[in-house]
C-alpha positions in Angstrom: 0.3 1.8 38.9 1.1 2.2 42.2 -0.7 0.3 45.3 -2.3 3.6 46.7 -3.0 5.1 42.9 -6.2 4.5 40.8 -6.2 5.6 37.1 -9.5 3.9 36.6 -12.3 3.2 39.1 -15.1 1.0 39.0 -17.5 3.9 37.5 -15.4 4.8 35.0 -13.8 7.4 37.0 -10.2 8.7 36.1 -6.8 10.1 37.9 -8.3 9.2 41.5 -11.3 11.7 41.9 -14.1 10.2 44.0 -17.5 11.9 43.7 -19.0 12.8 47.0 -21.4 10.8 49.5 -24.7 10.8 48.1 -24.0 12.1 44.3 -25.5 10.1 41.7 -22.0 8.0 40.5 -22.0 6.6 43.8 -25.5 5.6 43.9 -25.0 4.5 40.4 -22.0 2.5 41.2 -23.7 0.8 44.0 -26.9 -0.7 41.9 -24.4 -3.5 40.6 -24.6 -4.9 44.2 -27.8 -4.2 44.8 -28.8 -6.2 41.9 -26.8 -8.8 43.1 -27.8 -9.1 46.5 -31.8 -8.7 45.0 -31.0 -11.7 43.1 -29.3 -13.7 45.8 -32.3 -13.1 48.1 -34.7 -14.4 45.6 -33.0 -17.4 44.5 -33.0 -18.5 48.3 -36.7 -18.4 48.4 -37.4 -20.1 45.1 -34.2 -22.9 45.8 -34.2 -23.3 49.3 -38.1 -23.4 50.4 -38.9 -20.9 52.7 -40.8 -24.3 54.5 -37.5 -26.1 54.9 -37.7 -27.8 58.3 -35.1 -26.6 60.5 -31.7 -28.7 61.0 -30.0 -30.1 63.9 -27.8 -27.1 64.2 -30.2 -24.7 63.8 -32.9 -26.2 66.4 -29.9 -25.1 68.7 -29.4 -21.8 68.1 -32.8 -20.9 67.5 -34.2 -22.9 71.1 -32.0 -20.7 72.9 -33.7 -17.5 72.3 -37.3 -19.2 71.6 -39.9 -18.7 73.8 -42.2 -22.0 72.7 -39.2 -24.0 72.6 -37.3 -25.5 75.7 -33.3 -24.7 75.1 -31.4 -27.4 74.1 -27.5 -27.8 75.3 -25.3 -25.4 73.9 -22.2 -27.4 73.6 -18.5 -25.3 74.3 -17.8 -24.4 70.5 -21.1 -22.8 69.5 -21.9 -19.1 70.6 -24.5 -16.6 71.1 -24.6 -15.0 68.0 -26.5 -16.6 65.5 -29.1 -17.2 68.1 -29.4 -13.4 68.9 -29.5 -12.9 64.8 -32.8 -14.9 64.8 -33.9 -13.4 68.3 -36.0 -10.5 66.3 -38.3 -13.7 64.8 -37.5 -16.5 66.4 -38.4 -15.1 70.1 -42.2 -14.4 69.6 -43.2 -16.6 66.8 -42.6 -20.3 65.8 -43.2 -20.1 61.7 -39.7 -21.6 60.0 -41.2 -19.9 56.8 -40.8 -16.6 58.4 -38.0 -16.9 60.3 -36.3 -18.5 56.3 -37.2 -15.4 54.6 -36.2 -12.8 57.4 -32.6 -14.6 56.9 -32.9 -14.7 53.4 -33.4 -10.9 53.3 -30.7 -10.1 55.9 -28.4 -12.8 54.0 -28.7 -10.7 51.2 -28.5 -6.9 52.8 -24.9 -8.5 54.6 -24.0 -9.1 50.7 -24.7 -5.9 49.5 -22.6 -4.5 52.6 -19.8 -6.9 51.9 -19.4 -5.7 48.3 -19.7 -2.4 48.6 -16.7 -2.6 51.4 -14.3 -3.3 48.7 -15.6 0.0 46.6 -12.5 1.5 45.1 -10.2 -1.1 45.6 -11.0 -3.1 42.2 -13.5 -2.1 39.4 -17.0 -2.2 40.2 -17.7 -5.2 37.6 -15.2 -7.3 39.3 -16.5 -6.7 42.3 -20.1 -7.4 41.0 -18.4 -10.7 39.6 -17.1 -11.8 42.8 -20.6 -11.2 44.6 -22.0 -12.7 41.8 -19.8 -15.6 41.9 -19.8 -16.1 45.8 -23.7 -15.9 45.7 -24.0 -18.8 43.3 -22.2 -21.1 45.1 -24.4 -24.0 46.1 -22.8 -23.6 50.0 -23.8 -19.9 49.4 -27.2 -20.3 48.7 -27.9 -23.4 51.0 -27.0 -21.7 54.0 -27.9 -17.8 53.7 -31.3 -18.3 55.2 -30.6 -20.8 57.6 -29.6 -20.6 60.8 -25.9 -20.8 60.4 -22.6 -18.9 61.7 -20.1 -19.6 58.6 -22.3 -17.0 56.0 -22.0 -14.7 58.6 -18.5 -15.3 59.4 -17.9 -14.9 55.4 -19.8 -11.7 55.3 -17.7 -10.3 58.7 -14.6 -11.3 56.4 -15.4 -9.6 53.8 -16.1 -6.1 55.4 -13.6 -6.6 57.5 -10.9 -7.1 54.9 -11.9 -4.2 52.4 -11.9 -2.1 55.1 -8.6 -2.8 56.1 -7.4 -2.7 52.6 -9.9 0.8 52.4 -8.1 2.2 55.9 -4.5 1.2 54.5 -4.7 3.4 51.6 -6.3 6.3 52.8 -4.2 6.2 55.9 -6.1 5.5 58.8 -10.0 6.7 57.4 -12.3 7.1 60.6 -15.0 4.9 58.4 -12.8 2.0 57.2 -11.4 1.8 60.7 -14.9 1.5 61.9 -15.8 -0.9 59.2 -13.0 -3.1 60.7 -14.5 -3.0 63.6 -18.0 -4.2 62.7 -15.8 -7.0 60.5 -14.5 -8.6 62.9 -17.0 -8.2 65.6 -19.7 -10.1 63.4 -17.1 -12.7 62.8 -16.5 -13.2 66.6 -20.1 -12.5 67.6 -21.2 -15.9 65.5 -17.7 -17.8 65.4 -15.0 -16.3 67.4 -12.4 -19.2 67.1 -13.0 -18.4 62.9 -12.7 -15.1 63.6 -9.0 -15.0 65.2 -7.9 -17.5 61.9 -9.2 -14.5 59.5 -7.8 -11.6 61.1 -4.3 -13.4 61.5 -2.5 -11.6 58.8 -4.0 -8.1 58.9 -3.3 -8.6 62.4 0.5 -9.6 61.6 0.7 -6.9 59.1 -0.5 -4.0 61.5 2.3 -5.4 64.0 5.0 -5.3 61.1 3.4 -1.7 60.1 3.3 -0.6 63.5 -0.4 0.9 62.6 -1.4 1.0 66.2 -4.9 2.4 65.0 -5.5 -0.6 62.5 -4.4 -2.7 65.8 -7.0 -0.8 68.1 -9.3 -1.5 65.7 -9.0 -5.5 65.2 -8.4 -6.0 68.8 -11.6 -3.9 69.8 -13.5 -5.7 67.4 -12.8 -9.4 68.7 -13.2 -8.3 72.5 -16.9 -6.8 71.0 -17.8 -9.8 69.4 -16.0 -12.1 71.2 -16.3 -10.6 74.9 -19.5 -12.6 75.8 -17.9 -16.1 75.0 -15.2 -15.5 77.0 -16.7 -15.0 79.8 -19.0 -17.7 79.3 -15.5 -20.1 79.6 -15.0 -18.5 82.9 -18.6 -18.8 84.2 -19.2 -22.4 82.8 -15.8 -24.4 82.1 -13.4 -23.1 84.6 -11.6 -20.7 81.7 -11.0 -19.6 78.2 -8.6 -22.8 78.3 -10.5 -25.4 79.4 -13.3 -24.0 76.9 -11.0 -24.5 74.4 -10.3 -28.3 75.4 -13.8 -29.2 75.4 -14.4 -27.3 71.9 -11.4 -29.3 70.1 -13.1 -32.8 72.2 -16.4 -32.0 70.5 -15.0 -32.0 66.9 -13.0 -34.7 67.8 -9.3 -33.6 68.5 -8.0 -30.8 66.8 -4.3 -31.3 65.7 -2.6 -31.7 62.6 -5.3 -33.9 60.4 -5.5 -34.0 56.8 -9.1 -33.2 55.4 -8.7 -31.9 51.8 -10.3 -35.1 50.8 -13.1 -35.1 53.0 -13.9 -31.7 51.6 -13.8 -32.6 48.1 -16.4 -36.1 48.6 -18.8 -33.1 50.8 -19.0 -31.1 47.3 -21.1 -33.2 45.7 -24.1 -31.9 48.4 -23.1 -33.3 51.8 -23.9 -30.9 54.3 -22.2 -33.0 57.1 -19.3 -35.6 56.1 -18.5 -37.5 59.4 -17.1 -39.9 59.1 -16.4 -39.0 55.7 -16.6 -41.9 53.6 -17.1 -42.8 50.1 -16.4 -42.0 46.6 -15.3 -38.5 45.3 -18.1 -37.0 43.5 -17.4 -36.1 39.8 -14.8 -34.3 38.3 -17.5 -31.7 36.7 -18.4 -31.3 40.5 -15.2 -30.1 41.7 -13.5 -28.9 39.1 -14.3 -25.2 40.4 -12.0 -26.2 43.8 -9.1 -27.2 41.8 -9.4 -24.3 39.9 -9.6 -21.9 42.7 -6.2 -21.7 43.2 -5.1 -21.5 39.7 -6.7 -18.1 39.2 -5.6 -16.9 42.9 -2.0 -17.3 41.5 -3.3 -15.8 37.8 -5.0 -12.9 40.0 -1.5 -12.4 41.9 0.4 -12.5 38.9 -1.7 -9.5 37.7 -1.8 -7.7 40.6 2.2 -7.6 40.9 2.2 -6.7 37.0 0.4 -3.7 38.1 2.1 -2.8 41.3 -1.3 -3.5 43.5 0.0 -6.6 45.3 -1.7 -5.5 48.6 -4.8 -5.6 47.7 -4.5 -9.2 46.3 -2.5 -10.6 48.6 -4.2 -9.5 52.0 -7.4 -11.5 51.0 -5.8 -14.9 49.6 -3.4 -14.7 52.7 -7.0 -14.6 55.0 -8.5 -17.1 53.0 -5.3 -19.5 53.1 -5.8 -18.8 57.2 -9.4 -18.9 57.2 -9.3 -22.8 55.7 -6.3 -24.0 57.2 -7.9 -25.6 59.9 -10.6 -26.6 58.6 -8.3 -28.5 55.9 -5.3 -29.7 57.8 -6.3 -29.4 61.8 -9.7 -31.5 62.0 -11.0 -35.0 61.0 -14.1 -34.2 59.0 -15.2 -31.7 56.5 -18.7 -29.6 55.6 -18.7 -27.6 52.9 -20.1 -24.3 55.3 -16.7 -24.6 57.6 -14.9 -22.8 53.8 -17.5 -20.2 53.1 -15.5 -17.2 54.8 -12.5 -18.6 52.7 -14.4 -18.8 49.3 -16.1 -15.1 50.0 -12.6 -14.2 50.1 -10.8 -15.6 46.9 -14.3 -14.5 45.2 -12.9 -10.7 45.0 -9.2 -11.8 42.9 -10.5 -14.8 41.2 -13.1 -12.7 39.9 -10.3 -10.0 38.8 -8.1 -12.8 37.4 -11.5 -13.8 35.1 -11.6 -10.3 33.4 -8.2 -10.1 33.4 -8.7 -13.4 31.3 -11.5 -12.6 29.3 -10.8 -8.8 28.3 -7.4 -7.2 26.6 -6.0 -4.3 28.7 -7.2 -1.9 25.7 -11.1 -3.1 26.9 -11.6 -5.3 23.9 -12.7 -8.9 24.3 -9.9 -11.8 24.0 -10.4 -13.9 21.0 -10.0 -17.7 22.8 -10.1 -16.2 26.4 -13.6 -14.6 26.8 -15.7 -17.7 25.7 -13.7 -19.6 27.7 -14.4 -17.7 30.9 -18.1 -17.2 29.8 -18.6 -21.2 29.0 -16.7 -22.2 32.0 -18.8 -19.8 34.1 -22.3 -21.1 32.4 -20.7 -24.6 33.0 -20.2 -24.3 36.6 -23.6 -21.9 37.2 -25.2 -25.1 36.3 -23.5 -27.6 38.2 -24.3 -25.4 41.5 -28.0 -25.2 40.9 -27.7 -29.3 40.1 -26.3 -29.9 43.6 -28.8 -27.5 45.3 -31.8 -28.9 44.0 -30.0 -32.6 44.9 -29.3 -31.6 48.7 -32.5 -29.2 49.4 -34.8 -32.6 48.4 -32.3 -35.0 50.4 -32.4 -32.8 53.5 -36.1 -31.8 53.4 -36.5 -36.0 53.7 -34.5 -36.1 56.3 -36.2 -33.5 58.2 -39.5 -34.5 57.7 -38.1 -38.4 59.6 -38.0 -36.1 62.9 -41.0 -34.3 62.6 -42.5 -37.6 61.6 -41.0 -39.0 65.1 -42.5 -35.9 67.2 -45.9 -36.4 66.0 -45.8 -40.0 66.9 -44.5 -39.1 70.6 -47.2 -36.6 71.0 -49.4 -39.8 69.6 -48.2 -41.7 72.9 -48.9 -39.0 75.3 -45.3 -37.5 75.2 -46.3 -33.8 74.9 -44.7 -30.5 76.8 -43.2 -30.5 79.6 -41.5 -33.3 78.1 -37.9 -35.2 77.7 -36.4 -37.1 74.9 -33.4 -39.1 75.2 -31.2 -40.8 73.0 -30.6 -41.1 69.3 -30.9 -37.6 67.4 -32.9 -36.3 70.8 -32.0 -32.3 69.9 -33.9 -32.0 66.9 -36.6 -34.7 67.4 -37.2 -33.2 71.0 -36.8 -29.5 69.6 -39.9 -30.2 67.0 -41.9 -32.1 69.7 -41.8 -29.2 72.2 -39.6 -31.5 74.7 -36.4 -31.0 76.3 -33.5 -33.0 75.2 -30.7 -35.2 77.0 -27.9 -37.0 76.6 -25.8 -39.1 79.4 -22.9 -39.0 76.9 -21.1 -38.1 73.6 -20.7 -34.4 72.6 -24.0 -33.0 74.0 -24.0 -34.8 76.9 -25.8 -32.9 79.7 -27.4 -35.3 82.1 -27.1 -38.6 84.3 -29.4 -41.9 84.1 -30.3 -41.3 87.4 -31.7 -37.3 86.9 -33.7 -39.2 83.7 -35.4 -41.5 85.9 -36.1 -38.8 88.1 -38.1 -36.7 85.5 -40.2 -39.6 84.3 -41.8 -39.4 87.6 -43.1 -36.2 86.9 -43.5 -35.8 83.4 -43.5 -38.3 79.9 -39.8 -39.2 79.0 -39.0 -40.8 75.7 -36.0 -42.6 74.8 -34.9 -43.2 71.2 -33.2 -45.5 69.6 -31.4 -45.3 65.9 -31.3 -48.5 63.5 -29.5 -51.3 64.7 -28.7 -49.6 68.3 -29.3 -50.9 71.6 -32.2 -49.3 74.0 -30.6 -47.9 77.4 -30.6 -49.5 80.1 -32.5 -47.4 82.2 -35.4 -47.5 79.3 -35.3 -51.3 78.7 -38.3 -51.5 80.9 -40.3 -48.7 79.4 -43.3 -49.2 77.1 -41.8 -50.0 73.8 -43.3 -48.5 70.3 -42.1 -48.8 66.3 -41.8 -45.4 64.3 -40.0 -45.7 60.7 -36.8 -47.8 61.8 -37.0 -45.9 65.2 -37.4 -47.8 68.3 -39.4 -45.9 70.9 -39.9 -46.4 74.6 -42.1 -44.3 76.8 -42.3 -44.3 80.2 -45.0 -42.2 82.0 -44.6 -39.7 84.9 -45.6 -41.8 88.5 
C-alpha cells in the first residue's frame, strides 16, 4: 500500500472514500475517543483528588494570574502559558478543587482533540489504543489536572504531528495546515524551548521538501506561541541569549549529561529526582520503558512492510527529539519532562500491539494476542500501583507547608507578608505572603531590601532540617514547627 493510499480506514471504510463532515460514520468513528477522553477525565478525579494541595510548580503559575495571591518569581525557563490556561479559574476564585476539575475536564477535551488529529492516518482502534495507552500512564494521569506545561506540550505534539502527517497527504489541506498551527503554538505558548525540540524534524523535512506552506505554518505557529517569551528576554534579561543562559543555570548546566538512569529510579513515583539518587525501582516498574523501544522498531518494521513509513517514522523521529535533552543534555530527571515523547510513540506502539495480537486476515494470533492482552493488564496495574503510591506521598508533603502557613499566621505573619528561606514559594504562596530568595535559582532580593520590609510588615524566615538561620534573621524571634525552624521579626 502506498504512503498516500488507504484500503481500509478506521470505520471500516474501503478504497479511500471519506464520508462527509457531519455524517454519522464520522461521528461514529469519533465516540472511540470520546470514550477515552470521558474515561481519562474521570479517573483524574477519582485517582488524583480534586483536593490535592497545589505543588511548588504550580503555586507559580497559578500566583501569577491570581488575584488573592501575591506573584511569586517567575524564573527565566518558565512561561506565561500555563498560568493564562488556569487564568479563567484561577483569577477570581481560590478553590484548588475547582481549579483540579476545570483541568481535569480541559486535560481530557485536549485528548479527544489529540486523537482525533491523527483520524485517517491509522485505524480508529489503534488510535483508541494509543489514547487509551497514553491516558493510563501514571505521568499521564498525575499531571493532567495540575498545573503543569509537559501534558500540554504532549497534547500540542500530538495535533501538531497528525496534522502534518494529515497536510502531507492531502497536499497542503487549509485545516491540517491550521491544525499545525494550533500544534505548535500550544507547545510554545506553555514550553517554547520543548516546542523547537518537537518540531525539529517536520521542520527538517519541510526544508528537504521544500513545502514552503508546511514551513509558514511551523514557523507562524512558534512566533504565536512563542512571541510573548521572547520579548520577555528582551524586556527582562538583556535578550533571547542571555535568557537562554540563565534558563540552562537554573536546571543546572545544560550540555551533554547522561540522565537515562535518573529517569528510570523517577518511574517508580518520583515526581522530582534531584539529585537523583538511590536504587532503581523494580523491574515490573520499568519494564514498559524498555519495551518502548522494542515495539517502535516492531511498529517501523510494519509500517515499511506496508509502504506507510512516513507516518511511523515522523512521530518516533519527534519523540527521539522531544527526549533527547531531557535524557542526554541535563543532570536530573522527572518523569513529566517525557510526556510529549510518550504521547508520541503511543500512536505506533499501539499499531505494533495489533499488529501483534491480530493476523492480517483479522483473526486473533494464537500465542500473540494473550500475550499483548496479559502484558497490557500487567502494566494497567502497575500504573494505578504507582499513582495511588505518589498521590498519598505528595498530598503529605503538601499538607507540611500548609501546616507551616497556618502556624505563621499563628505568629502574626498574615498578608501583606514575606517569607524567606527554605521552600518560601509554596509555604509563602499558601500563607498569602510574598516570597524571597537572596540566592539560588529563584533568587529575587537582597538582605538589605529584607530588612527593609520587616519594618513595615511581618517577615518570616525559614529554615529546613539541619540548615543554618540567615544571618540577617539570627536575631529575629525564633519558633519550632514540624522540623522547621521559624524566625519572625515584626514590622517597626
Amino acid at each position: 500500500m502506498a504512503d498516500g493510499a488507504h484500503t481500509t480506514l478506521a470505520g471500516g471504510r474501503r478504497h479511500g472514500t471519506a464520508p462527509g463532515p457531519g455524517t454519522p460514520g464520522r461521528r461514529r468513528g469519533a465516540l472511540p475517543f470520546a470514550a477515552v477522553a470521558a474515561v481519562f477525565t474521570l479517573a483524574q478525579l477519582v485517582l488524583v483528588r480534586p483536593g490535592l494541595a497545589l505543588g511548588w510548580d504550580e503555586t507559580v503559575y497559578v500566583s501569577q494570574v491570581a488575584t488573592h495571591h501575591p506573584a511569586a518569581f517567575f524564573s527565566a525557563p518558565r512561561s506565561r502559558g500555563v498560568s493564562l490556561l488556569v487564568a479563567p479559574v484561577a483569577s477570581w476564585s481560590s478553590s484548588t478543587a475547582l481549579l483540579r476539575v476545570y483541568l481535569a475536564v480541559l486535560s481530557g477535551a485536549g485528548l479527544y482533540l489529540g486523537m482525533r488529529a491523527w483520524r485517517g492516518l491509522f485505524p480508529v482502534r489503534v488510535l483508541t489504543t494509543a489514547g487509551a495507552f497514553f491516558a493510563t500512564l501514571w505521568v499521564t494521569l498525575f499531571y493532567g489536572p495540575q498545573a503543569m506545561p509537559n501534558y500540554w506540550v504532549a497534547i500540542g505534539a500530538l495535533i501538531c504531528v497528525g496534522c502534518f502527517l494529515r497536510a502531507r497527504r492531502d497536499g497542503s489541506g487549509r485545516a491540517a495546515l491550521w491544525g499545525v498551527v494550533a500544534g505548535v503554538a500550544l507547545m510554545a505558548w506553555v514550553r517554547p524551548t520543548d516546542a523547537v525540540w518537537v518540531t525539529l524534524p517536520l521542520l527538517v523535512l519541510a526544508v528537504a521538501r521544500r513545502h514552503g506552506r508546511m514551513l509558514l505554518a511551523l514557523a507562524g505557529g512558534l512566533v504565536a506561541g512563542g512571541g510573548e517569551w521572547v520579548i520577555e528576554a528582551y524586556a527582562w534579561y538583556g535578550g533571547l541569549g542571555a535568557r537562554l543562559e540563565e534558563a540552562s543555570r537554573v536546571q543546572g548546566g545544560l550540555g551533554l549529561q547522561i540522565a537515562v538512569d535518573d529517569q528510570l529510579r523517577s518511574l517508580g513515583g518520583r515526581a522530582l529526582c534531584r539529585p537523583c539518587t538511590g536504587s532503581m525501582p523494580p523491574l515490573v516498574v520499568t519494564l514498559w520503558w524498555f519495551l518502548l523501544p522494542v515495539l517502535a522498531l516492531v511498529a517501523l518494521a510494519v509500517a515499511v512492510r506496508a509502504r506507510r513509513t512516513a507516518r511511523t517514522l515522523v512521530p518516533l523521529a519527534c519523540a527521539a527529539t522531544a527526549a533527547l535533552p531531557y535524557l542526554f543534555m541535563i543532570g536530573y530527571a522527572a518523569p513529566r519532562f517525557l510526556q510529549p515523547a510518550y504521547a508520541l510513540l503511543a500512536v505506533p506502539v499501539a499499531d505494533a500491539l495489533w499488529h501483534l495480537a491480530r493476523r492480517p486476515d483479522g483473526g486473533w494470533r494464537r500465542v500473540g494476542a494473550p500475550l499483548v492482552a496479559l502484558g497490557l493488564a500487567g502494566h494497567l496495574a502497575v500504573q494505578l500501583v504507582v499513582l495511588v503510591y505518589l498521590v498519598d506521598r505528595t498530598a503529605a508533603g503538601r499538607e507540611e507547608w500548609a501546616r507551616a502557613a497556618d502556624a505563621l499566621h499563628r505568629l502574626g505573619v498574615r498578608p501583606p507578608c514575606l517569607v524567606t528561606g527554605h521552600e518560601a514559594i509554596p509555604i509563602g504562596y499558601y500563607a498569602g505572603c510574598s516570597s524571597g530568595a537572596i540566592g539560588g535559582n529563584n533568587g529575587n532580593t537582597t538582605a538589605a531590601e529584607i530588612l527593609d520590609t520587616a519594618r513595615r510588615i511581618p517577615v518570616a524566615a525559614v529554615t529546613g532540617p539541619g540548615g543554618t538561620p540567615p544571618a540577617y534573621a539570627r536575631t529575629w524571634s525564633p519558633h519550632r514547627v514540624d522540623d522547621l525552624d521559624i524566625r519572625v521579626a515584626s514590622p517597626g
